[in-house]
Biotite code that builds the C-alpha atoms (Angstrom):
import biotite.structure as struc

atoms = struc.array([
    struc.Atom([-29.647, 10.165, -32.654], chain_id="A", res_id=1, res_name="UNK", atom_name="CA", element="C"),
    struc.Atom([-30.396, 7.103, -34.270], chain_id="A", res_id=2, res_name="UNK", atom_name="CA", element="C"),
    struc.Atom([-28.918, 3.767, -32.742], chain_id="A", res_id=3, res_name="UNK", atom_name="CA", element="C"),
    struc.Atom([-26.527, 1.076, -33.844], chain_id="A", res_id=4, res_name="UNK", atom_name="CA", element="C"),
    struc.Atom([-25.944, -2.326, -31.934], chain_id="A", res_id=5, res_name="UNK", atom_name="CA", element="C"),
    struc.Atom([-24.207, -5.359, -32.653], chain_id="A", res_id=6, res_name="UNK", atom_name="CA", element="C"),
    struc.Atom([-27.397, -6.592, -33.175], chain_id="A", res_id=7, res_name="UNK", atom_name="CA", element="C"),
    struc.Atom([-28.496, -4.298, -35.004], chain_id="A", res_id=8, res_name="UNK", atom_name="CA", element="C"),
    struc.Atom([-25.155, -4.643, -37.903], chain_id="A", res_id=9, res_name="UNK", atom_name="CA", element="C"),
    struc.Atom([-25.750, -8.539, -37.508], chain_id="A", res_id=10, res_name="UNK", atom_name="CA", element="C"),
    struc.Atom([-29.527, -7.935, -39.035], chain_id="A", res_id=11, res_name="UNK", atom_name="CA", element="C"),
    struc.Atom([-27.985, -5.467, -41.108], chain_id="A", res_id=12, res_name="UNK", atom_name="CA", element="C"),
    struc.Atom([-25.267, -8.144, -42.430], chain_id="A", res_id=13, res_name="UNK", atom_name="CA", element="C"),
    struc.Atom([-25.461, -11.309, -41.203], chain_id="A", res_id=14, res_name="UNK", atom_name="CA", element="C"),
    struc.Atom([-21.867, -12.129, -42.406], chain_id="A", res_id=15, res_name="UNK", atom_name="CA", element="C"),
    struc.Atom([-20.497, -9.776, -40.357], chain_id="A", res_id=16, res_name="UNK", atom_name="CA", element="C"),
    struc.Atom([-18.687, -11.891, -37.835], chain_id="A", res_id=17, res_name="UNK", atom_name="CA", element="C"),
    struc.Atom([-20.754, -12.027, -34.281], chain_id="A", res_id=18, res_name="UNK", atom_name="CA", element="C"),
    struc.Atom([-17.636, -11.435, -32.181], chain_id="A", res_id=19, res_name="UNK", atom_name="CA", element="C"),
    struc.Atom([-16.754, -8.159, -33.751], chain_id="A", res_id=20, res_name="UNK", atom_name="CA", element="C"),
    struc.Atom([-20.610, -7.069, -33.626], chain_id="A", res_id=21, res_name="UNK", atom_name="CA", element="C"),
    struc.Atom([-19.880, -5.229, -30.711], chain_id="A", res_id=22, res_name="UNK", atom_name="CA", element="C"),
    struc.Atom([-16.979, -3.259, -31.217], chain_id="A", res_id=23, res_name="UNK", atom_name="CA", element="C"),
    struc.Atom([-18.303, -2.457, -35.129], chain_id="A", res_id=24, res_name="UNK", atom_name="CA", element="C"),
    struc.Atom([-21.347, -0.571, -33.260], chain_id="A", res_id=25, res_name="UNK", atom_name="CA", element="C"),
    struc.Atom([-19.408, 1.360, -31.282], chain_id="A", res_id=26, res_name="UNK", atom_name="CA", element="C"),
    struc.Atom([-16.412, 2.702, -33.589], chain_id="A", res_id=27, res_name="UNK", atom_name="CA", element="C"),
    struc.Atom([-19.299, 3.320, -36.140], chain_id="A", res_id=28, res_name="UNK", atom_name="CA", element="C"),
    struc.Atom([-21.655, 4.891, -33.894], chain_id="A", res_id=29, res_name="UNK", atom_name="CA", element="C"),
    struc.Atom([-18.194, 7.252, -32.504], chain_id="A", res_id=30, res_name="UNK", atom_name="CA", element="C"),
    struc.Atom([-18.075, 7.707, -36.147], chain_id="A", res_id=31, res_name="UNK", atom_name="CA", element="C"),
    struc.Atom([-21.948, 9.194, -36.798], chain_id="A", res_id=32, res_name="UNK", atom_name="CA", element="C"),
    struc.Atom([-21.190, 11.212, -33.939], chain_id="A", res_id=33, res_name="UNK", atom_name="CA", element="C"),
    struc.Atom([-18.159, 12.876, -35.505], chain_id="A", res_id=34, res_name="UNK", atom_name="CA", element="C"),
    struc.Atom([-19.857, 13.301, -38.789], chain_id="A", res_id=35, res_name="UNK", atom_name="CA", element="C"),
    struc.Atom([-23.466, 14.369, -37.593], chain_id="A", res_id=36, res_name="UNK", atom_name="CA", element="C"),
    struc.Atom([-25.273, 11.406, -39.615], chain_id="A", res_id=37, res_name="UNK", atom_name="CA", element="C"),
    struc.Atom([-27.907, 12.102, -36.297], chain_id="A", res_id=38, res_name="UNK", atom_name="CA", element="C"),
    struc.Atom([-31.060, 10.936, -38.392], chain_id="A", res_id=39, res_name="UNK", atom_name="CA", element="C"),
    struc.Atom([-32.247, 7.741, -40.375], chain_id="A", res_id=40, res_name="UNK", atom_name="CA", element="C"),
    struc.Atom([-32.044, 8.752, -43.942], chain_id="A", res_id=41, res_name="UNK", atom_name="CA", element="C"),
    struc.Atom([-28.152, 9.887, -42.960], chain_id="A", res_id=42, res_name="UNK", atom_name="CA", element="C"),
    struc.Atom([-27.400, 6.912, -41.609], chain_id="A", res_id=43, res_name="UNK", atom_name="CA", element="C"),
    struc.Atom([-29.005, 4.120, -44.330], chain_id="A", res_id=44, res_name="UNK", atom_name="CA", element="C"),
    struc.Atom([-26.944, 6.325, -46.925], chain_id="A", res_id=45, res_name="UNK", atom_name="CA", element="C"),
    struc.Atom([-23.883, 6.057, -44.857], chain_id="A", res_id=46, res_name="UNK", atom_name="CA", element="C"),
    struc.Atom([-24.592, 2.242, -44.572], chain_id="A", res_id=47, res_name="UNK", atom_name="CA", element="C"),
    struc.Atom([-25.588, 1.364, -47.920], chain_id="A", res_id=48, res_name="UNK", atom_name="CA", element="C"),
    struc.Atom([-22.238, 2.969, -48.550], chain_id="A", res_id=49, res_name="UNK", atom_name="CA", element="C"),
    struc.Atom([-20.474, 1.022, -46.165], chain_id="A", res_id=50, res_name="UNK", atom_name="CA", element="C"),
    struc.Atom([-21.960, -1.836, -46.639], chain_id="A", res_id=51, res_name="UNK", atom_name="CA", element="C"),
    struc.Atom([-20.911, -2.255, -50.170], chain_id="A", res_id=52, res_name="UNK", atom_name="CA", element="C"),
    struc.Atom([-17.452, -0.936, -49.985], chain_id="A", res_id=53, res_name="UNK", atom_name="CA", element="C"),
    struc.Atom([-16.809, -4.024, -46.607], chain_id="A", res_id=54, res_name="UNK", atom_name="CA", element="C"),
    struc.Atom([-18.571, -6.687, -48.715], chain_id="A", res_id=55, res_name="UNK", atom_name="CA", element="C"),
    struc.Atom([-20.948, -6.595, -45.970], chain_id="A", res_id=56, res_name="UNK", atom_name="CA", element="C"),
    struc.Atom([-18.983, -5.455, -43.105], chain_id="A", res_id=57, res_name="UNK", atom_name="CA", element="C"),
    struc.Atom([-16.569, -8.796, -43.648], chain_id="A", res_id=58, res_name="UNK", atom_name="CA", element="C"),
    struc.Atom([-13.808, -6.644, -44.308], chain_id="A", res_id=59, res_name="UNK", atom_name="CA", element="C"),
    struc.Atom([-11.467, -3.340, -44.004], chain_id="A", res_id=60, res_name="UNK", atom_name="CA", element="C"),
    struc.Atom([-8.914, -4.432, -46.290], chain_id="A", res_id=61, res_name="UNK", atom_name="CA", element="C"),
    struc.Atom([-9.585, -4.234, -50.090], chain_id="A", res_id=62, res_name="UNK", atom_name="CA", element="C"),
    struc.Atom([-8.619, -7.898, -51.580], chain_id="A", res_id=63, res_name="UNK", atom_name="CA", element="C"),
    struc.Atom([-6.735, -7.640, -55.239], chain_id="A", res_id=64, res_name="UNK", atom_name="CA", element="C"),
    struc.Atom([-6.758, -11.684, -55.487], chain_id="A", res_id=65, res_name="UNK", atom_name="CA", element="C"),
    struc.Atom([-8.682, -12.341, -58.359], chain_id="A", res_id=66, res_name="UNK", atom_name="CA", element="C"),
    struc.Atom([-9.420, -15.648, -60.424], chain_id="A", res_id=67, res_name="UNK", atom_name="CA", element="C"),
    struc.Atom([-8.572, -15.799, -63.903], chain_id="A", res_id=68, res_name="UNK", atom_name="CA", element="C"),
    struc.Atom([-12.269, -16.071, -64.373], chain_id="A", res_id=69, res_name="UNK", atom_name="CA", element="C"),
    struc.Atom([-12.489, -12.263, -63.661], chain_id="A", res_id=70, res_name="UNK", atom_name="CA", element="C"),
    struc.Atom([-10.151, -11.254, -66.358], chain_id="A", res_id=71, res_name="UNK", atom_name="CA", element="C"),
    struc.Atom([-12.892, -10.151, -68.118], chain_id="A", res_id=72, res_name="UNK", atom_name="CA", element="C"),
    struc.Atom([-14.182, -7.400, -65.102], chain_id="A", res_id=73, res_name="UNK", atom_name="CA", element="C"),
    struc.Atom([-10.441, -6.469, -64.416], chain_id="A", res_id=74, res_name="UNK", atom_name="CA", element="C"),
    struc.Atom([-10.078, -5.335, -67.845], chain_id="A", res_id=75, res_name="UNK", atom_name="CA", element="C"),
    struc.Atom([-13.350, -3.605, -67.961], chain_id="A", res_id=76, res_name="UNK", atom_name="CA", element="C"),
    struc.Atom([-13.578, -1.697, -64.631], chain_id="A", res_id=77, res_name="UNK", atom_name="CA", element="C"),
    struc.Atom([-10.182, -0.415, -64.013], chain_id="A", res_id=78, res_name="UNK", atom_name="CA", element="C"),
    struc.Atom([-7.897, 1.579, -67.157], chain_id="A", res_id=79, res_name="UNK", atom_name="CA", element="C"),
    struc.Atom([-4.300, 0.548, -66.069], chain_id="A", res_id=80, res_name="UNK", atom_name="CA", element="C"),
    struc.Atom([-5.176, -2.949, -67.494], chain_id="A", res_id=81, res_name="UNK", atom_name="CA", element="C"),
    struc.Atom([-5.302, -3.218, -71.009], chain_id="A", res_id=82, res_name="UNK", atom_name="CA", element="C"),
    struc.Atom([-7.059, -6.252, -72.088], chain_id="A", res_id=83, res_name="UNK", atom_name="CA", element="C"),
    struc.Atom([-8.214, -9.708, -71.033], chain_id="A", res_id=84, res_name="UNK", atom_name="CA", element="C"),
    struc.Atom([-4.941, -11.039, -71.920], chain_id="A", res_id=85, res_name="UNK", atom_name="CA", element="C"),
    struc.Atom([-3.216, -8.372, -69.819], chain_id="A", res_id=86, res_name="UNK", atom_name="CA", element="C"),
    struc.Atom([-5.525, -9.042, -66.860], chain_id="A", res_id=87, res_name="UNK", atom_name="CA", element="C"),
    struc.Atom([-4.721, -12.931, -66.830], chain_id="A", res_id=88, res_name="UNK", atom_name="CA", element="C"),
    struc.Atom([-1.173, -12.508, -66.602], chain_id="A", res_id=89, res_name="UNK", atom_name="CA", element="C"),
    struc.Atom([-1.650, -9.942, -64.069], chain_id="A", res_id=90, res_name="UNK", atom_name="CA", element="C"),
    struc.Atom([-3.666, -12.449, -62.161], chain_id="A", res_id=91, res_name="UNK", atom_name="CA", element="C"),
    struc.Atom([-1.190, -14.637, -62.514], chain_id="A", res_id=92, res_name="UNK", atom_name="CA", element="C"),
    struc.Atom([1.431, -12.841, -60.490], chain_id="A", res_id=93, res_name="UNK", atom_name="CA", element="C"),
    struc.Atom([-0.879, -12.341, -57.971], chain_id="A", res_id=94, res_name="UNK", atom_name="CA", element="C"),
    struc.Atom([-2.359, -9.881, -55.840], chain_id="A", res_id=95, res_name="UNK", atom_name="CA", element="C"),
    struc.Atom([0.347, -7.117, -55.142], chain_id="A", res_id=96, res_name="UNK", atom_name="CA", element="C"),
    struc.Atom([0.900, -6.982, -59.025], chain_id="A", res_id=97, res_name="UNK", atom_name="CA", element="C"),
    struc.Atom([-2.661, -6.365, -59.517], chain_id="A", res_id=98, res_name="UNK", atom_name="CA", element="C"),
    struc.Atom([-3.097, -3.726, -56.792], chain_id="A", res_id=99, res_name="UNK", atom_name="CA", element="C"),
    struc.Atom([0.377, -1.692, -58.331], chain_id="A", res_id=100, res_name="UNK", atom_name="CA", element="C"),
    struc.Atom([-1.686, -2.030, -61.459], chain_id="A", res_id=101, res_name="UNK", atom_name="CA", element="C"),
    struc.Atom([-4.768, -1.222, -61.470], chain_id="A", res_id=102, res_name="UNK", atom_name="CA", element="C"),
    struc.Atom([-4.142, 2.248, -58.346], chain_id="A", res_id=103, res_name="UNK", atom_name="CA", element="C"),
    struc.Atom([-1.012, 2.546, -60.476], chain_id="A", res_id=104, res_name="UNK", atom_name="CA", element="C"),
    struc.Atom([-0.660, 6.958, -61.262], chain_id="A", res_id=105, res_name="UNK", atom_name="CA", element="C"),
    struc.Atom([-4.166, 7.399, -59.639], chain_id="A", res_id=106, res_name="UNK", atom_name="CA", element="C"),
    struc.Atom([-4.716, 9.657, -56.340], chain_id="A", res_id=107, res_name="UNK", atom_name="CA", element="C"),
    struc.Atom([-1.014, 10.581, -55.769], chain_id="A", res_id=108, res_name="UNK", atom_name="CA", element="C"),
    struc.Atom([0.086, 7.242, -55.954], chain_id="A", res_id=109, res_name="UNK", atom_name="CA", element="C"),
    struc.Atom([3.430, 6.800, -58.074], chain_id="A", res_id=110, res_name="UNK", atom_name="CA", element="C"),
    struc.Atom([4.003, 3.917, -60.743], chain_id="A", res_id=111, res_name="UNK", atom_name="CA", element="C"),
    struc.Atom([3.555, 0.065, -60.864], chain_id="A", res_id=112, res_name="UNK", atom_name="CA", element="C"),
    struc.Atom([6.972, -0.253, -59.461], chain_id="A", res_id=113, res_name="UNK", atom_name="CA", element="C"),
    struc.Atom([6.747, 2.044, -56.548], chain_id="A", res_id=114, res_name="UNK", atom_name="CA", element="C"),
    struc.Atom([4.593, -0.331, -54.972], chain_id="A", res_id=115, res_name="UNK", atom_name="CA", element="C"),
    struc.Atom([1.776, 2.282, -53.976], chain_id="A", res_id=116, res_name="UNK", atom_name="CA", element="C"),
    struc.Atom([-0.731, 0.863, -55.964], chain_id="A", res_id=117, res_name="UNK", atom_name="CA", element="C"),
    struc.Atom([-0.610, -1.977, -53.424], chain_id="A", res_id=118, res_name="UNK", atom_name="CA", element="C"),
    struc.Atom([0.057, -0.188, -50.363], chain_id="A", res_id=119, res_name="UNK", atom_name="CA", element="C"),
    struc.Atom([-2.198, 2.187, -50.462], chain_id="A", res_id=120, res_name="UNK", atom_name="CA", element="C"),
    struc.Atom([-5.269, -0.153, -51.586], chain_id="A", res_id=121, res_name="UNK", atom_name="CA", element="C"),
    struc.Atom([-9.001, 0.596, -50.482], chain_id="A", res_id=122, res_name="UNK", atom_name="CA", element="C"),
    struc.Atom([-8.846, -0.055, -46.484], chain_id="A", res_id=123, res_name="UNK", atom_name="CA", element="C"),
    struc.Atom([-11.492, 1.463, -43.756], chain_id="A", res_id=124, res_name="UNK", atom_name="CA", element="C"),
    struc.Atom([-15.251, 1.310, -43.766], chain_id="A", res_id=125, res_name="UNK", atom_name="CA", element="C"),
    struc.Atom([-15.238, 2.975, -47.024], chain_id="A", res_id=126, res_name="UNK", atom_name="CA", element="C"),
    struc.Atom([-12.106, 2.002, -48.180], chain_id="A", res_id=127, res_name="UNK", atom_name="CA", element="C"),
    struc.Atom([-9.968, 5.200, -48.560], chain_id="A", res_id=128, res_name="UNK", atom_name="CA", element="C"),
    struc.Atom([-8.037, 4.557, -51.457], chain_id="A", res_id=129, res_name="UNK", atom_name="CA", element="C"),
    struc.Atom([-4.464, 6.463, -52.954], chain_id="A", res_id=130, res_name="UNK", atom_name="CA", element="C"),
    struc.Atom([-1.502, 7.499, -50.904], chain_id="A", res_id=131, res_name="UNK", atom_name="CA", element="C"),
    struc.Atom([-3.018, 11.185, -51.302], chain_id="A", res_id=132, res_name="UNK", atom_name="CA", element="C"),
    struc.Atom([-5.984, 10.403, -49.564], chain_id="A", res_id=133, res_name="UNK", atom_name="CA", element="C"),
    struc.Atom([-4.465, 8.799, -47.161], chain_id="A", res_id=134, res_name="UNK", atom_name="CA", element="C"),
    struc.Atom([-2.431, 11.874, -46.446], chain_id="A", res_id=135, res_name="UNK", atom_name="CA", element="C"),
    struc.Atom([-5.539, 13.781, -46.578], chain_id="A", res_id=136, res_name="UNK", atom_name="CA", element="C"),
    struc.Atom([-7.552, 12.059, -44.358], chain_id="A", res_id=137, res_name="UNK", atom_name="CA", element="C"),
    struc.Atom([-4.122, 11.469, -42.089], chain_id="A", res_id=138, res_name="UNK", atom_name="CA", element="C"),
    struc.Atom([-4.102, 14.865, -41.272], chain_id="A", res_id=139, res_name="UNK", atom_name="CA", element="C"),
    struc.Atom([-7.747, 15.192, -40.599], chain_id="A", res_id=140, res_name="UNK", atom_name="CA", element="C"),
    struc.Atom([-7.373, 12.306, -38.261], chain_id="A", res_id=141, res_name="UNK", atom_name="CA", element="C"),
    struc.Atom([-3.688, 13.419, -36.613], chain_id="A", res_id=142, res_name="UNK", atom_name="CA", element="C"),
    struc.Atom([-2.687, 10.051, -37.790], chain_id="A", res_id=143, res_name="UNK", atom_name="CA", element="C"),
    struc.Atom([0.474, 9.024, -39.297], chain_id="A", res_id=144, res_name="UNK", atom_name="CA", element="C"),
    struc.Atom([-1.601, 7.456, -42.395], chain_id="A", res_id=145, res_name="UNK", atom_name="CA", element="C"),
    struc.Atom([0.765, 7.562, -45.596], chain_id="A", res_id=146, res_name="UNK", atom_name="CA", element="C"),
    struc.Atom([3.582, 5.914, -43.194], chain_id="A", res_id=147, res_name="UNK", atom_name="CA", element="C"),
    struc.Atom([1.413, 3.349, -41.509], chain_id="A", res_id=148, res_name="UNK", atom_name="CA", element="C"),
    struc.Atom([-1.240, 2.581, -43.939], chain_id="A", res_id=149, res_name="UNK", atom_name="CA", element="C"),
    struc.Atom([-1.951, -0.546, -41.871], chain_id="A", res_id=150, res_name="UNK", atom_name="CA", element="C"),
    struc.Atom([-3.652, 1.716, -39.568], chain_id="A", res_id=151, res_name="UNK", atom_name="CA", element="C"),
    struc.Atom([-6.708, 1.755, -41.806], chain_id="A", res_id=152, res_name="UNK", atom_name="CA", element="C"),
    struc.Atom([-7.179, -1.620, -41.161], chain_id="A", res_id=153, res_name="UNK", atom_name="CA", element="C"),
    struc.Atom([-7.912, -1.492, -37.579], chain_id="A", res_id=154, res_name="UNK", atom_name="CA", element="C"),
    struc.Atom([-12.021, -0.583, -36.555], chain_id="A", res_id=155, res_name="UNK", atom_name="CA", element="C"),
    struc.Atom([-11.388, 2.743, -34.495], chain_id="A", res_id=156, res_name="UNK", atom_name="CA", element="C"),
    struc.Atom([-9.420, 4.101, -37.260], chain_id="A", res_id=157, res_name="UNK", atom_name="CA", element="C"),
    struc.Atom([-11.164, 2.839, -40.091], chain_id="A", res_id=158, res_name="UNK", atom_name="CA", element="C"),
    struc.Atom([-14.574, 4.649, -38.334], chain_id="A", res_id=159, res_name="UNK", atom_name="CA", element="C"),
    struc.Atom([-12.171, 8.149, -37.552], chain_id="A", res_id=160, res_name="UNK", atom_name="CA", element="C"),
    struc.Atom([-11.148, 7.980, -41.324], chain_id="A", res_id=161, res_name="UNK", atom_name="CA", element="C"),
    struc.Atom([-15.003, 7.432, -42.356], chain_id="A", res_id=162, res_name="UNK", atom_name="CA", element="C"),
    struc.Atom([-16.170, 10.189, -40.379], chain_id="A", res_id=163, res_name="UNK", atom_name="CA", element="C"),
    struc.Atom([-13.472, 12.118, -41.329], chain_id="A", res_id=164, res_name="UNK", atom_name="CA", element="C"),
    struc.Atom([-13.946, 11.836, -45.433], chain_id="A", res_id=165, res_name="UNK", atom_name="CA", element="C"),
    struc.Atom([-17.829, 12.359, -44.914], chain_id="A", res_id=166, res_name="UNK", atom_name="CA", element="C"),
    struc.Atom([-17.447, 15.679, -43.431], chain_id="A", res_id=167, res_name="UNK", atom_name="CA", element="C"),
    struc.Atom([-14.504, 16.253, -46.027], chain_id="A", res_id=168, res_name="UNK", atom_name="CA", element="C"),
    struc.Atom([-17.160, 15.935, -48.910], chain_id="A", res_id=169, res_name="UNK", atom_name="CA", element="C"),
    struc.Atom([-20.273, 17.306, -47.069], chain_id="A", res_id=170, res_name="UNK", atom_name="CA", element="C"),
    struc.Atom([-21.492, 14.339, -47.587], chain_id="A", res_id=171, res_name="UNK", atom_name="CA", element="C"),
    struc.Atom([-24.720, 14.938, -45.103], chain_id="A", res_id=172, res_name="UNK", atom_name="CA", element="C"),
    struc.Atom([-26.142, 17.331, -48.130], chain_id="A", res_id=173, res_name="UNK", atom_name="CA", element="C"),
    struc.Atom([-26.916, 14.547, -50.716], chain_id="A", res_id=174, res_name="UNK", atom_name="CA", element="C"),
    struc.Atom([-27.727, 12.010, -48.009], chain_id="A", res_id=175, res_name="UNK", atom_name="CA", element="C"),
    struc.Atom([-30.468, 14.506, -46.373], chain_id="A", res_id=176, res_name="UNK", atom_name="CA", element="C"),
    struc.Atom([-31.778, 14.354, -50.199], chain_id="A", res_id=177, res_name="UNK", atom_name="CA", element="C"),
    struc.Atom([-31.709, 10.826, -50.110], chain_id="A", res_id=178, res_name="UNK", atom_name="CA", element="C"),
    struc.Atom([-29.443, 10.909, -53.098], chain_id="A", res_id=179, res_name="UNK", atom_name="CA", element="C"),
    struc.Atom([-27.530, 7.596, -53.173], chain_id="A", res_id=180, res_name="UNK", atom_name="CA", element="C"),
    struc.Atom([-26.350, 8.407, -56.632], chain_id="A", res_id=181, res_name="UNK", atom_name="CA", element="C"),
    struc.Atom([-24.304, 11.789, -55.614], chain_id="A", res_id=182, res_name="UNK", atom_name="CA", element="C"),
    struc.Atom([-23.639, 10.016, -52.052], chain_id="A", res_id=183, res_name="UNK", atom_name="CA", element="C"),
    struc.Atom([-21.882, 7.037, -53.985], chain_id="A", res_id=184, res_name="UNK", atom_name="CA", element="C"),
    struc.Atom([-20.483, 9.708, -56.581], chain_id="A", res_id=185, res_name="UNK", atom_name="CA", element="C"),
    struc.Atom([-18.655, 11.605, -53.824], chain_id="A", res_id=186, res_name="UNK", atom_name="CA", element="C"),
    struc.Atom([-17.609, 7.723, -52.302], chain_id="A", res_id=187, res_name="UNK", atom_name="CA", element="C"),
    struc.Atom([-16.934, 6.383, -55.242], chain_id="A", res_id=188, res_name="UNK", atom_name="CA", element="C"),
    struc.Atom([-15.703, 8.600, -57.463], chain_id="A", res_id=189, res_name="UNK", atom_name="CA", element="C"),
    struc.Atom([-17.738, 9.757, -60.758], chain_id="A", res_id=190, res_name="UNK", atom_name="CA", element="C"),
    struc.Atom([-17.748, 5.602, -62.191], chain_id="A", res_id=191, res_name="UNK", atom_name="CA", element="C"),
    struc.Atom([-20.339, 5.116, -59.541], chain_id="A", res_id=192, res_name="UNK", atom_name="CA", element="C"),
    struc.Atom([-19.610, 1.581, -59.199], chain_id="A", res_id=193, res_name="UNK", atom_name="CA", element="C"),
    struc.Atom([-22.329, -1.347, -57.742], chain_id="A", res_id=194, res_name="UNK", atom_name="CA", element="C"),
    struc.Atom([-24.077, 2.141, -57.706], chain_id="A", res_id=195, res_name="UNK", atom_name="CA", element="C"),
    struc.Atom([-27.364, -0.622, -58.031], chain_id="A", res_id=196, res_name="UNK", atom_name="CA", element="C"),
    struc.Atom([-25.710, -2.572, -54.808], chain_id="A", res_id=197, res_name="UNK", atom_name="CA", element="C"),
    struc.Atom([-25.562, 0.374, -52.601], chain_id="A", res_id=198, res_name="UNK", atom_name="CA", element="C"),
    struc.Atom([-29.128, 1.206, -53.424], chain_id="A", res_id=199, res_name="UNK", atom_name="CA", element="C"),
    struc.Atom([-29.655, -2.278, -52.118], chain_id="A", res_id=200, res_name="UNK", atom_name="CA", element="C"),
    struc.Atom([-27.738, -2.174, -49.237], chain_id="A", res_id=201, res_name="UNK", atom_name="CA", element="C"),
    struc.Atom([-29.249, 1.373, -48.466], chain_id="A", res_id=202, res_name="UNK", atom_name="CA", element="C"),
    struc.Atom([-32.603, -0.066, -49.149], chain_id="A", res_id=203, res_name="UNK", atom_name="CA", element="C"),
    struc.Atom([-32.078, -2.659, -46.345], chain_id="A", res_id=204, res_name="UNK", atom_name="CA", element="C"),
    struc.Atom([-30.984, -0.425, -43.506], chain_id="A", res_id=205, res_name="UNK", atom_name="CA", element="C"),
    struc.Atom([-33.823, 1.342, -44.080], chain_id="A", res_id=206, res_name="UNK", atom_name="CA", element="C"),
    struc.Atom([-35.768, -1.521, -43.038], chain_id="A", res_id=207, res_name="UNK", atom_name="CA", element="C"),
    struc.Atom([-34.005, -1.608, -39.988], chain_id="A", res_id=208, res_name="UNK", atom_name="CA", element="C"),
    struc.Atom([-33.671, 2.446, -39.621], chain_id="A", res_id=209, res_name="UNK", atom_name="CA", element="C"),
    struc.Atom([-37.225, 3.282, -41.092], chain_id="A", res_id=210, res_name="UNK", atom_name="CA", element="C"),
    struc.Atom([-37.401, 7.300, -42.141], chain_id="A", res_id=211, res_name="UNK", atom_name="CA", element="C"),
])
């Protein structure tokens, strides 16, 4: 079984705040043990995975505040928003409006004004994303997910819902391939987004987790 310290997630991502080091190592490495990622090339794919979807293990809450600057990637990356122009003024209203948005109809979610969009936003070390996968994964976890989607937000959880959706997606299979692209396909869904950023992050743990 490979081994993960605070240390070890500090040289991993040194953004990742020193006094939750600690307690990141041990949810995670409860986590591997769930899910069997037991060797090197199982674990830099789970990494380079989470690393991306945390911004670098800063965070297990998906942020939807965006500068009017990013109008432009709104529009692009996510079909609910229909233009630049319909970006800004999303922006505008602020974060909740964009989250409703942009999850708006997508993995058993309900419309802009049910609020889901929002609720339900990417949380956990690879942000879970859609009241239906919350569900999902609530059920694999015994957790009360869809009702307290907060939950997701807290380390032990967000590590029990990680572990939980690998094994949901055999995701070991592609991983003991080494295949980051099906790995972030079954993360990620088939856009396979910052699919060149996981590779990097990936890339790095294996520095530290040499296979």
């Amino acid at each position: 079984m490979v081994q993960i310290t605070a240390a070890t997630l500090i040289t991993f991502s040194p953004t990742l705040d020193p006094s939750r080091a600690a307690l990141y190592a041990a949810v995670l490495t409860d986590a591997c043990q769930t899910a069997a990622i037991n060797t090197a090339v199982r674990l830099c794919n789970f990494l380079g995975q989470v690393g991306e979807e945390t911004g670098g293990l800063r965070s297990l809450v998906e942020s939807t505040k965006y500068s009017l600057g990013r109008g432009a990637f709104l529009a692009a990356t996510f079909s609910n928003v229909h233009g630049i122009e319909h970006a800004n003024r999303l922006i505008a209203q602020g974060p909740e409006a964009i989250g409703n948005t942009i999850y708006a109809g997508k993995n058993g979610n309900g419309d802009v004004a049910s609020g889901d969009g929002y609720r339900f936003r990417g949380r956990g070390f690879l942000q879970i994303t859609g009241r239906a996968n919350y569900r999902a994964i609530g059920k694999l976890m015994n957790q009360p997910l869809e009702d307290q989607p907060e939950l997701l937000g807290q380390p032990s959880f967000a590590a029990d819902a990680a572990a939980q959706y690998w094994i949901s997606r055999k995701i070991n299979v592609p991983a003991d391939a080494d295949d980051v692209s099906t790995v972030t396909g079954l993360v990620n869904g088939g856009a396979r987004l910052h699919l060149a950023e996981r590779k990097s992050w990936h890339d790095h743990a294996r520095k530290i987790w040499p296979y």
